[in-house]
Phi, psi and omega in degrees: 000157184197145208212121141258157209203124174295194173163164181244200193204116171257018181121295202231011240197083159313162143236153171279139171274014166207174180293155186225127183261093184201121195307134164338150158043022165326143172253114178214158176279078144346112149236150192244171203180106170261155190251146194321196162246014172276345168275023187238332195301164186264182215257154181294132168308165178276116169020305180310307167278005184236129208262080187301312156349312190254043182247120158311323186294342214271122184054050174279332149356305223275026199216355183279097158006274214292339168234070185277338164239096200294352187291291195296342156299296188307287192330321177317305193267009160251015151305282200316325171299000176282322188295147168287173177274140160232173180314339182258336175299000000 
């Protein structure tokens, strides 16, 4: 079985950053890979905790003439996907 697990060095210590499910005195093989700081960055929160709102891209939409009803943009623009491409699209 094989398994990575993020984990610090508390000085004198690996420690795992989650729980690892495996009986007391398991006998393993360690490999350590420290990692950049661009692997280090934390993972985007979960969904529950992210405010999409307060994202500058959030109703960049909202000033387009052509899509003042967005239900009826889609639909429009997924009629076109049943059709094949021709020479004119």
């Amino acid at each position: 079985m094989s398994i990575i697990v993020r984990a610090h060095f508390d000085g004198n210590t690996i420690v795992p950053d989650t729980a690892i499910d495996l009986p007391a005195d398991q006998p393993l093989e360690v490999e350590i890979r420290v990692l950049s700081p661009v692997e280090q960055a934390p993972k985007t929160p979960a969904l529950g905790a992210f405010d999409i709102a307060s994202q500058p891209f959030f109703g960049m939409w909202a000033d387009r003439e052509d899509m003042r009803d967005s239900a009826q943009w889609v639909r429009k623009e997924r009629e076109k996907w049943s059709s094949r491409l021709s020479g004119t699209d």
